[in-house]
KEKE-3310 file (N, C-alpha, C; in steps of 0.2 Angstrom, whole numbers, plus 5000, padded with zeros to 4 digits):
npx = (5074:5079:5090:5094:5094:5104:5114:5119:5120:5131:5142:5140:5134:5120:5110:5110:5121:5123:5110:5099:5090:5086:5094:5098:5107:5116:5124:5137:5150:5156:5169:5162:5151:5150:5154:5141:5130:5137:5135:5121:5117:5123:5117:5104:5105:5110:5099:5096:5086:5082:5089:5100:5104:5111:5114:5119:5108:5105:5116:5117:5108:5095:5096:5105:5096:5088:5096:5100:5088:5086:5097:5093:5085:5076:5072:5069:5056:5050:5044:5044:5041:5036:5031:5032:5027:5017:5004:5000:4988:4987:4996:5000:4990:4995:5008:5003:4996:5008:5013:5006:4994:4977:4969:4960:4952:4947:4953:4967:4970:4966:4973:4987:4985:4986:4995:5005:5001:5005:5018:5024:5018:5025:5039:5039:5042:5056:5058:5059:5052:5056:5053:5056:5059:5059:5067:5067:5068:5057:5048:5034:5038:5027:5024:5035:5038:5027:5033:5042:5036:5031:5042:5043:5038:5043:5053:5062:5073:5076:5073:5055:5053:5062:5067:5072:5078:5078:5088:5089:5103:5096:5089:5097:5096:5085:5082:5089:5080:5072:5059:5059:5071:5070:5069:5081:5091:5086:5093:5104:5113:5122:5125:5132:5132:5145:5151:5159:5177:5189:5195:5188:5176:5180:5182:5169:5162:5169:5165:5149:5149:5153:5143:5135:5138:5151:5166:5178:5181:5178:5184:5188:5196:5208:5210:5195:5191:5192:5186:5173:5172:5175:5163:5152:5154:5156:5144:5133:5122:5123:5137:5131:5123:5132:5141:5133:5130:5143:5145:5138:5144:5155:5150:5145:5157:5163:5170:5176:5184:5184:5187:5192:5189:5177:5167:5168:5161:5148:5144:5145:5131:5121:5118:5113:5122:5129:5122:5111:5115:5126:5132:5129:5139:5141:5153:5164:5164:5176:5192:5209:5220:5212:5208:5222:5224:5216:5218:5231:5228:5219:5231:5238:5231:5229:5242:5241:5233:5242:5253:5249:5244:5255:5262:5255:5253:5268:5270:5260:5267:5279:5274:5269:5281:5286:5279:5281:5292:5300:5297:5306:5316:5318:5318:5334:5339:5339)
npy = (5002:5019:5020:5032:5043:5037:5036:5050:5055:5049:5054:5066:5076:5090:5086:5077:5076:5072:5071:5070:5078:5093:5104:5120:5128:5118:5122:5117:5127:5122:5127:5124:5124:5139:5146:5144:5149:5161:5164:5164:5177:5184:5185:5188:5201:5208:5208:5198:5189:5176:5163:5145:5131:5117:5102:5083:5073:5074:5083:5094:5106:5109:5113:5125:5132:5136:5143:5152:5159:5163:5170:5182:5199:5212:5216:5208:5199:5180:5169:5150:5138:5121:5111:5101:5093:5100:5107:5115:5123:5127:5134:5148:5150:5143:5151:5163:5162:5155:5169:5172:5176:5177:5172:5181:5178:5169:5165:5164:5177:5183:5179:5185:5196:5199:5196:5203:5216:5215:5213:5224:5234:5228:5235:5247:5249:5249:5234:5217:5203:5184:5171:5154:5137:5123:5105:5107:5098:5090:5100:5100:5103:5111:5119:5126:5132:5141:5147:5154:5164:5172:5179:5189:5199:5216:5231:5244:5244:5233:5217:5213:5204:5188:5173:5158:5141:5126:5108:5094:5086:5080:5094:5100:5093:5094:5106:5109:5107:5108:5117:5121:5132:5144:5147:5143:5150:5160:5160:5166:5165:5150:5137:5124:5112:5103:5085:5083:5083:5073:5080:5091:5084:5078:5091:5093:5083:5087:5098:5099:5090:5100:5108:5104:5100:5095:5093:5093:5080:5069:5060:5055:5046:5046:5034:5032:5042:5043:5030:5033:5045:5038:5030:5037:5045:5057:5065:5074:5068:5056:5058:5058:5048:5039:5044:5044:5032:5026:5031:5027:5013:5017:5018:5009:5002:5008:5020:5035:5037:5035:5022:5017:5003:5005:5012:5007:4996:5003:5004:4993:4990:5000:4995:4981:4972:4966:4958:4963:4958:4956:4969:4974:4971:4955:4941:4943:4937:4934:4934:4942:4934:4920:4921:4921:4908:4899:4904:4898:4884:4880:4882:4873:4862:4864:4860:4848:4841:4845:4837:4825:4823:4823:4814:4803:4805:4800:4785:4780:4784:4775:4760:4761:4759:4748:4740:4740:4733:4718:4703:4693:4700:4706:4693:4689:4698:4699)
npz = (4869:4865:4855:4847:4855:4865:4856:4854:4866:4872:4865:4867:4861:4854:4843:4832:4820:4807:4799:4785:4782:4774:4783:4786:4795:4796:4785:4776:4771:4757:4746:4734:4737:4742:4728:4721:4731:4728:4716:4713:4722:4716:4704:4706:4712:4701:4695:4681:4679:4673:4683:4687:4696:4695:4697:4706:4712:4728:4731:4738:4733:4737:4750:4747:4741:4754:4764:4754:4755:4766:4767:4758:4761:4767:4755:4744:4740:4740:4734:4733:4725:4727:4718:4707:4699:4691:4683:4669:4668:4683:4689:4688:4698:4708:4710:4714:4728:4735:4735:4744:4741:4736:4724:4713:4701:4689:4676:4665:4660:4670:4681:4678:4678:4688:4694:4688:4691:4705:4704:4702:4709:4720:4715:4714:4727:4730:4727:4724:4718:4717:4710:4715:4708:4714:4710:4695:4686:4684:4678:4666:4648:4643:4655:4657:4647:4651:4662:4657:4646:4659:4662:4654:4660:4662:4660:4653:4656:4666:4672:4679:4687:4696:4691:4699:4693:4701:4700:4696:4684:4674:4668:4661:4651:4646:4644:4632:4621:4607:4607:4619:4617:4619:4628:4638:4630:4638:4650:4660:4671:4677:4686:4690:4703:4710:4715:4730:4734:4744:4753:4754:4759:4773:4778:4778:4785:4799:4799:4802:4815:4825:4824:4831:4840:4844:4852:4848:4851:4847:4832:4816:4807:4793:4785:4786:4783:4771:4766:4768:4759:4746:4745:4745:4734:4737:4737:4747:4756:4754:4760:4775:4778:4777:4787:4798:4802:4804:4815:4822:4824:4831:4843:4847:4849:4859:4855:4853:4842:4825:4817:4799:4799:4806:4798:4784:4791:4796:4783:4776:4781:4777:4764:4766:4767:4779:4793:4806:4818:4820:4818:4828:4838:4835:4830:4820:4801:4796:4804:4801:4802:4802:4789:4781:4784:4780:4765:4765:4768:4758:4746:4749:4746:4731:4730:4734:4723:4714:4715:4716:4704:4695:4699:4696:4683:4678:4683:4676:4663:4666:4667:4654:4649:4652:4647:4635:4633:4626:4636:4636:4635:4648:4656:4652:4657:4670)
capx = (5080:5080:5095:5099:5096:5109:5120:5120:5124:5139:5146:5140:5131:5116:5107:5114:5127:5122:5102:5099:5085:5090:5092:5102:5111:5121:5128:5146:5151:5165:5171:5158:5143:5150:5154:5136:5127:5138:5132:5112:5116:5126:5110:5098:5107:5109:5092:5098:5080:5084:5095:5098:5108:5109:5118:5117:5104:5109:5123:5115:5106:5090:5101:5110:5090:5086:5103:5098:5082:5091:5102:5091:5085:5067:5071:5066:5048:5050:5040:5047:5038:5039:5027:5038:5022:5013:4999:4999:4984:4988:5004:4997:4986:5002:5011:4999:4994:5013:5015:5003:4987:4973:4967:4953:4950:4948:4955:4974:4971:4965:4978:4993:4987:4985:5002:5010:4999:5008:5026:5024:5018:5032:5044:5037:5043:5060:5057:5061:5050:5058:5054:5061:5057:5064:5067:5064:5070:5051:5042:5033:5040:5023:5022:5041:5035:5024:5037:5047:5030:5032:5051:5042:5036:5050:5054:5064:5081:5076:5068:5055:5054:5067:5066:5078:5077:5085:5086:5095:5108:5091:5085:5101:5094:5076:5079:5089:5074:5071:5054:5063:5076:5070:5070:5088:5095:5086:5095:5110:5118:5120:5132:5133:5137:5150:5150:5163:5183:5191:5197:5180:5173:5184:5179:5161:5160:5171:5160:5143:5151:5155:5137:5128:5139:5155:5170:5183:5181:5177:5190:5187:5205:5209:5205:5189:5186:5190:5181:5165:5173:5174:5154:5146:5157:5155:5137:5131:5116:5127:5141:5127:5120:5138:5144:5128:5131:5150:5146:5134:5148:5158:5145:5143:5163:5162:5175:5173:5189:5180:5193:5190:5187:5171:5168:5166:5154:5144:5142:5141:5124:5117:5117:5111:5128:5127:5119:5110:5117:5135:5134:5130:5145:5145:5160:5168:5164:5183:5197:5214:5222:5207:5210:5229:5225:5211:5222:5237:5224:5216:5238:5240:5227:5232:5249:5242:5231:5246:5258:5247:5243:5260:5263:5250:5258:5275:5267:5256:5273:5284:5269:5269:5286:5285:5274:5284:5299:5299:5298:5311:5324:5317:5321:5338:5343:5338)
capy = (5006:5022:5021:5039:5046:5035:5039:5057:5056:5045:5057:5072:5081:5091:5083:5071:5080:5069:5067:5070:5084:5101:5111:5127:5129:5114:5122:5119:5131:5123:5132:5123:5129:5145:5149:5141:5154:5168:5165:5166:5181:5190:5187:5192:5208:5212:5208:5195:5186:5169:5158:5140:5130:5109:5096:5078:5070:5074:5087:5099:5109:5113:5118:5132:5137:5137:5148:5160:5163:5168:5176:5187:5206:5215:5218:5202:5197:5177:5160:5140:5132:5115:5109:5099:5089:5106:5106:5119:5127:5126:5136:5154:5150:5141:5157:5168:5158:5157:5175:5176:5183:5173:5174:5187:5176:5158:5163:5164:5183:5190:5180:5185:5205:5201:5194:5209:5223:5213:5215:5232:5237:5230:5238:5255:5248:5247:5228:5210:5196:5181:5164:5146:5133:5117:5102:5108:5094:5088:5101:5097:5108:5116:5124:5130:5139:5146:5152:5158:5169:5176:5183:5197:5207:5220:5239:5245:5245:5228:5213:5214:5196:5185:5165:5152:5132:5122:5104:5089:5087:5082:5099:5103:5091:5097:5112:5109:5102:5113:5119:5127:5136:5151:5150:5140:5157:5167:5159:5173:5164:5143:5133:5116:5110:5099:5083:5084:5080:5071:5084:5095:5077:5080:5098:5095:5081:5093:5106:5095:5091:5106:5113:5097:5102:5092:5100:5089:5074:5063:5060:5051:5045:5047:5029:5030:5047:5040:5025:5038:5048:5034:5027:5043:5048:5067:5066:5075:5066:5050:5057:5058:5041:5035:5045:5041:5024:5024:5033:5022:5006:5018:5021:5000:4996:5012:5023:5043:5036:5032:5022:5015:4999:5007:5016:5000:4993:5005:5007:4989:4989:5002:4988:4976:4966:4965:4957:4968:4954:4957:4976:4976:4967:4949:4940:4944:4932:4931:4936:4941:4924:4914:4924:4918:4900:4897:4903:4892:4879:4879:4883:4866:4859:4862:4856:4839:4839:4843:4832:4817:4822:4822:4806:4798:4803:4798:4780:4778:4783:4768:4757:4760:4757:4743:4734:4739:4732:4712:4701:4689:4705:4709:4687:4690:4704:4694)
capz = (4869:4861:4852:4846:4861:4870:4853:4856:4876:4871:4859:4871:4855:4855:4842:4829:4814:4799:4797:4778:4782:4773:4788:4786:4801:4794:4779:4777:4764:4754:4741:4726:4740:4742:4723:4719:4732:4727:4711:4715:4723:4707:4697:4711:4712:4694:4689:4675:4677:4673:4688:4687:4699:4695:4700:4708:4718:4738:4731:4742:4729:4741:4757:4748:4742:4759:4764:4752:4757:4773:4766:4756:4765:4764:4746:4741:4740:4736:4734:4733:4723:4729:4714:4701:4694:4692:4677:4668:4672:4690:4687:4692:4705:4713:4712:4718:4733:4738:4737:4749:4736:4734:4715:4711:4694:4687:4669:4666:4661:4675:4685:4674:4675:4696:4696:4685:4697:4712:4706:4699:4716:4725:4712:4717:4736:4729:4731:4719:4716:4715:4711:4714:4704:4714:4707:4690:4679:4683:4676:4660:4644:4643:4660:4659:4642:4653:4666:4651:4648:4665:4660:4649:4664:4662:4658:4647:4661:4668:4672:4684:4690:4694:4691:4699:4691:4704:4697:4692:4677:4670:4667:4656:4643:4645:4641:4627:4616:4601:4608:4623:4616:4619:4639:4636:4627:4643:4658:4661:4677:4677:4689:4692:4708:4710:4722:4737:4736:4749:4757:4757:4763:4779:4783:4778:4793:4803:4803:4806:4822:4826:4822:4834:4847:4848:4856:4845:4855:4839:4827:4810:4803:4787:4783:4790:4776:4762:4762:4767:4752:4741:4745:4743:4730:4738:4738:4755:4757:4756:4765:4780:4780:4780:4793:4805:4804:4805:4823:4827:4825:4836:4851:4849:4853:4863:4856:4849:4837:4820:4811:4790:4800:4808:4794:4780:4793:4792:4775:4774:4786:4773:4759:4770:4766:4787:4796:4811:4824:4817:4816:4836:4843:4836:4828:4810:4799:4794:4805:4797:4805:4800:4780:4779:4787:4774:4760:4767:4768:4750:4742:4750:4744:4724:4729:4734:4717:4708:4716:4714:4696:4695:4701:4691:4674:4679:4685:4671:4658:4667:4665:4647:4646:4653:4643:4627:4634:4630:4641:4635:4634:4655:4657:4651:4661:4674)
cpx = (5080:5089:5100:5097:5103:5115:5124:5122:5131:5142:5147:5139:5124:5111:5110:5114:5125:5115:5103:5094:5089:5093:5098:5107:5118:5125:5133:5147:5160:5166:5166:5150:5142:5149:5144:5131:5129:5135:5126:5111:5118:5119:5105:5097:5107:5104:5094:5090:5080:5089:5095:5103:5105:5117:5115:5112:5107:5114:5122:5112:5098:5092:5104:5102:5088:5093:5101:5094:5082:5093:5100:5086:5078:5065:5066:5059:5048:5045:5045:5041:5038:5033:5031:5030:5018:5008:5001:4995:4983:4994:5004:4992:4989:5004:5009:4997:5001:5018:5011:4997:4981:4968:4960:4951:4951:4953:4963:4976:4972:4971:4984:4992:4987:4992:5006:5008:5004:5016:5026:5023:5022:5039:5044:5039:5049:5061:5056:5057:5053:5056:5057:5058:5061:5062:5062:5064:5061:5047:5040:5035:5035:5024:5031:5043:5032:5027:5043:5041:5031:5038:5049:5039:5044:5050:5060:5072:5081:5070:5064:5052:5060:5067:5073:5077:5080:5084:5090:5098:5101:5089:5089:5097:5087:5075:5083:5087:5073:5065:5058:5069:5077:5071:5077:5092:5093:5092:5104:5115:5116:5128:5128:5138:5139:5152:5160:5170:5184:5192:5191:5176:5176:5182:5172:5159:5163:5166:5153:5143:5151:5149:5134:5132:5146:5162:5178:5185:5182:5180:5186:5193:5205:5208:5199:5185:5188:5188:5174:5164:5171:5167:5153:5148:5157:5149:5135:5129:5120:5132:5137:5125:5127:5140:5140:5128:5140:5150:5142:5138:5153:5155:5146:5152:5165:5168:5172:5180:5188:5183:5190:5186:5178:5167:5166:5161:5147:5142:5139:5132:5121:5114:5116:5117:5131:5122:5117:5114:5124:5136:5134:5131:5144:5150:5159:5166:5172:5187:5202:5217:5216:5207:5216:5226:5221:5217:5228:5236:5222:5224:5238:5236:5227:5237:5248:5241:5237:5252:5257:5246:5250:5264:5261:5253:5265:5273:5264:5262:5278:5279:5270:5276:5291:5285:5276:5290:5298:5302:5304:5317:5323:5322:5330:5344:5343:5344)
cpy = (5011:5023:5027:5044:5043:5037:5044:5059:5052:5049:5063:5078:5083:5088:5077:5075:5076:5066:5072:5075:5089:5106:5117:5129:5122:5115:5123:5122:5132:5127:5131:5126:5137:5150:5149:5147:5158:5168:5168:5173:5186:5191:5190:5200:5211:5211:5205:5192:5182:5166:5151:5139:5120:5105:5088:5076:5068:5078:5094:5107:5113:5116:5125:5135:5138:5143:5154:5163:5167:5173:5184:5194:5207:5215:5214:5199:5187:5172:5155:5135:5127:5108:5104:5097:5094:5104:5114:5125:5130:5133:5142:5154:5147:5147:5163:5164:5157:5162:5176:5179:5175:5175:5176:5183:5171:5158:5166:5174:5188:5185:5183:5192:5204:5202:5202:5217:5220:5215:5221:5235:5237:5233:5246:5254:5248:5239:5223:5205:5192:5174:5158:5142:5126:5111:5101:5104:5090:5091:5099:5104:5114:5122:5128:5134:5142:5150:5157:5165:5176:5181:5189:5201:5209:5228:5237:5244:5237:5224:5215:5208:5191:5178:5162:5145:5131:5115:5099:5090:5085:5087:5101:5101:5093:5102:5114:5108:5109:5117:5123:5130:5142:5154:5147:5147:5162:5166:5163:5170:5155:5141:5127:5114:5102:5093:5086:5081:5075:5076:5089:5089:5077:5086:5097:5089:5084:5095:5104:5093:5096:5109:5108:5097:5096:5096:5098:5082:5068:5066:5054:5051:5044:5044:5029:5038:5045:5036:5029:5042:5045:5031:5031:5046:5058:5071:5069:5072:5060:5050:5057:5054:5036:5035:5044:5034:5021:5025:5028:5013:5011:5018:5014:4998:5003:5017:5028:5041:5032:5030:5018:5009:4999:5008:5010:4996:4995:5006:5001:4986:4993:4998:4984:4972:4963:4963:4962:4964:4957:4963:4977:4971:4960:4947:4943:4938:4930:4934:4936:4935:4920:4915:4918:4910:4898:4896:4897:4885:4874:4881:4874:4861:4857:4861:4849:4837:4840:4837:4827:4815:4820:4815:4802:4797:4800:4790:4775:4780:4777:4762:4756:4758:4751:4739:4737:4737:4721:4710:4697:4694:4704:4701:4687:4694:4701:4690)
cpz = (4864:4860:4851:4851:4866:4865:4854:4864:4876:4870:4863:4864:4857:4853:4835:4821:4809:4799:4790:4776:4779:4778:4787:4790:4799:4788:4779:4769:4762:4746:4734:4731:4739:4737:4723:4723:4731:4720:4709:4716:4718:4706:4699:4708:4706:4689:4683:4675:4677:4677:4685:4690:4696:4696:4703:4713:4724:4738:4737:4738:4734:4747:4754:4745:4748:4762:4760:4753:4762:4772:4764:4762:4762:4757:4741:4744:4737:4736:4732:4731:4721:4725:4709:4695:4691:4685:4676:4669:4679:4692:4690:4698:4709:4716:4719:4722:4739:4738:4740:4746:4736:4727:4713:4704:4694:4680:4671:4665:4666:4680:4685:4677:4685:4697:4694:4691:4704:4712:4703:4705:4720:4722:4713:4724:4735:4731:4723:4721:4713:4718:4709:4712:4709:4711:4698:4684:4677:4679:4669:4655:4641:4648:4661:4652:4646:4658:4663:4651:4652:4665:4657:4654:4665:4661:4656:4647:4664:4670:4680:4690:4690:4696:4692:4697:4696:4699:4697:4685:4672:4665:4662:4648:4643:4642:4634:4621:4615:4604:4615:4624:4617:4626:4641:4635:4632:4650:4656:4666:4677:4681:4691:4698:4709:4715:4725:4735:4741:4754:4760:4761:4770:4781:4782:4786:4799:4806:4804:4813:4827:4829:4829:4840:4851:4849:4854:4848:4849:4835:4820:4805:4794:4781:4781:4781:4770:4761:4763:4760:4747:4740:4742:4735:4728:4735:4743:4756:4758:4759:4772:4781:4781:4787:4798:4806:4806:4812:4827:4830:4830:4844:4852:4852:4859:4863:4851:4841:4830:4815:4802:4792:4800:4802:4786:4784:4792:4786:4773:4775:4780:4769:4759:4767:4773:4793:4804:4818:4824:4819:4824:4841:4839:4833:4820:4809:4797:4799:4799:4796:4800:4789:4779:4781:4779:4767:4759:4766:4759:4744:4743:4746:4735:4726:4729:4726:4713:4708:4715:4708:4694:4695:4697:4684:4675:4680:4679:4664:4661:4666:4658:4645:4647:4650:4635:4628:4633:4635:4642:4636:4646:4656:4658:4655:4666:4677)
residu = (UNK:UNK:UNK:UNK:UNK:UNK:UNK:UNK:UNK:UNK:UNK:UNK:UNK:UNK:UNK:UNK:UNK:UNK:UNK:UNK:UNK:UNK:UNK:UNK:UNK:UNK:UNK:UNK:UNK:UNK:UNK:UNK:UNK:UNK:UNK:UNK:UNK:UNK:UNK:UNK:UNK:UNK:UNK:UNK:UNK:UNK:UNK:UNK:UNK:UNK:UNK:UNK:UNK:UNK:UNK:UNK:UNK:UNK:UNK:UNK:UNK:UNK:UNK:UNK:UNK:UNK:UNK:UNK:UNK:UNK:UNK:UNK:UNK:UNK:UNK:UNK:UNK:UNK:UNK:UNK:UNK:UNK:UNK:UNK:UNK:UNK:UNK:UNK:UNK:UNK:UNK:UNK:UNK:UNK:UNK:UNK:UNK:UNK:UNK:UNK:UNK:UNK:UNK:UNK:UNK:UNK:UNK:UNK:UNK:UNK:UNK:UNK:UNK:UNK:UNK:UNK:UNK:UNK:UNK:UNK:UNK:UNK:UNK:UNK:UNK:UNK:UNK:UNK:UNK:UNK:UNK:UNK:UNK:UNK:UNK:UNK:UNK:UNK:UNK:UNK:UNK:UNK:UNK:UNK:UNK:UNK:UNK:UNK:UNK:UNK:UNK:UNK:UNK:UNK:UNK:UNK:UNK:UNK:UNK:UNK:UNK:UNK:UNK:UNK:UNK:UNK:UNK:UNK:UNK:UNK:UNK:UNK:UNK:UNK:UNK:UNK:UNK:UNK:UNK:UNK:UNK:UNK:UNK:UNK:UNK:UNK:UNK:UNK:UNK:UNK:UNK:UNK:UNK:UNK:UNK:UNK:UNK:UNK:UNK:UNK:UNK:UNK:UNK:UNK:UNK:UNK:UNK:UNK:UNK:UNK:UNK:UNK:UNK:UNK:UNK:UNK:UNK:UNK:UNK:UNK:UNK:UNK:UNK:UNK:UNK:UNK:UNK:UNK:UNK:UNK:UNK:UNK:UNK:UNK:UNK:UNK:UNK:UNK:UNK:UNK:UNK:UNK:UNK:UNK:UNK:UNK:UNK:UNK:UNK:UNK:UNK:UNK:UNK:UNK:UNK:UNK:UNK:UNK:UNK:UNK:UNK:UNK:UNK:UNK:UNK:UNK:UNK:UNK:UNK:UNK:UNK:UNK:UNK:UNK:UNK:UNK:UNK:UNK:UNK:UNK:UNK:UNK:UNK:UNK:UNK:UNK:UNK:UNK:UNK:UNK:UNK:UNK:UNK:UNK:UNK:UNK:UNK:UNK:UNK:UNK:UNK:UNK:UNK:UNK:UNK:UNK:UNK:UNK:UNK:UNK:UNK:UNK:UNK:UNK:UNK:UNK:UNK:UNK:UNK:UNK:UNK:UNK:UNK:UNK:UNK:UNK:UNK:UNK:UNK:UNK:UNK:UNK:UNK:UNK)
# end
């Protein structure tokens, strides 16, 4: 049985709104996405030279580099350098390779003066070279001295390269280390993206539906977003593997109505806290009924033990009082 093809006929979607791939057509642009590209593009435009943009693992940090690439017009000459591990000697024959040149030299010279004939020429086309470093918390502090290096091609009005970090909150502390302070004191434009509220968690699944083609059929109640909100803790990446597992506990009892219920199953399934038999239709391990009974069961259960403890010391005090009672007085009474 393919699965997520019968998912997405149930639902009546194109393709399925929450896979954890970057793809661009799915950018919901809440107001920390928005701020966060409009920033990129300030610094583009004003030729600061130094970008960085960091944030959380799955906050959507390579979705909005993919977005700008988009975004940006002929002006822009770029590469995505999707090296993190990079050597340093590598570093220039990276670049020039993903601008499309193939390196006329082996030594760092003759790359460095290819590189600089290459953005010089397109600065004569009225045209900006611009490269992206993604996940730059990885690079090593040699090779991001050497992308400092690269910041000196300039005239006298402006830079004439312009470098964006992306990266984890890593990268802050990386590059606060005394040896690169000096490419620290270059970066002109820094934001930190921020994970997701509740309420942005609400229009970011919205608007994935939206995008994959649902016509407002499928509801996700309030419940149902806050315990997705509360998991991911306004991760995307984690709001998406919530959310496609939440849908998929709806496709199984056959409703577009995805309430907290649904919504805690799936989560559970992720963490294996679920068994796979469980999660497609069999019973609860607890009903609510079967909850309260238990409890009512196991209250009674310390009433016996204390009522018999009880007993016992009251039992065992007559007893004693007994046996210090003579017997001759007990005769008497008698």
């Amino acid at each position: 049985m393919n699965v997520s093809s019968i998912y997405r006929d149930f639902f009546g979607l194109r393709e399925k709104p929450y896979n954890v791939t970057p793809d661009p057509k799915f950018l919901c642009l809440t107001e920390k996405h928005q701020e966060a590209l409009d920033h990129l593009v300030y610094g583009l435009e004003q030729k600061i030279g130094f970008l960085m943009l960091v944030g959380e693992v799955g906050a959507g940090k390579t979705m909005i580099c993919r977005a700008l690439l988009e975004k940006l017009d002929e002006r822009y000459i770029t590469a995505l350098i999707l090296h993190p591990f990079l050597a340093e000697e590598d570093l220039l024959a990276n670049i020039l390779q993903d601008l499309g040149l193939s390196p006329r030299g082996r030594s760092k010279r003759e790359m460095l003066d290819q590189l600089n004939g290459f953005i010089l020429d397109r600065k004569a086309e009225g045209k900006t070279v611009v490269l992206i470093f993604d996940e730059s918390q990885n690079l090593s502090p040699e090779v991001l001295e050497e992308i400092r290096i690269l910041s000196n091609l300039e005239t006298d009005q402006e830079k004439l390269i312009q470098i964006i970090l992306i990266g984890q909150k890593e990268l802050e502390a990386k590059l606060a280390r005394k040896e690169l302070r000096q490419l620290n004191q270059r970066i002109g434009v820094r934001y930190y993206l921020y994970p997701l509220n509740r309420r942005e968690t609400e229009r970011y699944l919205n608007h994935r539906l939206l995008v994959a083609g649902d016509t407002g059929s499928i509801q996700f109640t309030r419940g149902a977003i806050r315990e997705i909100n509360a998991f991911s803790r306004g991760i995307p990446r984690l709001i998406n593997l919530a959310a496609d597992r939440a849908l998929l506990a709806g496709y199984v009892q056959e409703t577009k109505a995805i309430t907290r219920k649904m919504a805690r199953k799936g989560i559970a399934s992720l963490s294996g806290r679920l068994e796979a038999g469980n999660f497609w239709g069999g019973k609860e391990a607890l009903s609510p009924v079967s909850l309260v009974v238990m409890v009512l069961i196991v209250i009674g259960g310390f009433m016996v033990l204390w009522l018999g403890s009880e007993y016992l010391n009251w039992w065992g005090t007559a007893n004693k009082i007994v046996q210090i009672i003579p017997a001759g007085f007990i005769q008497e009474q008698v």
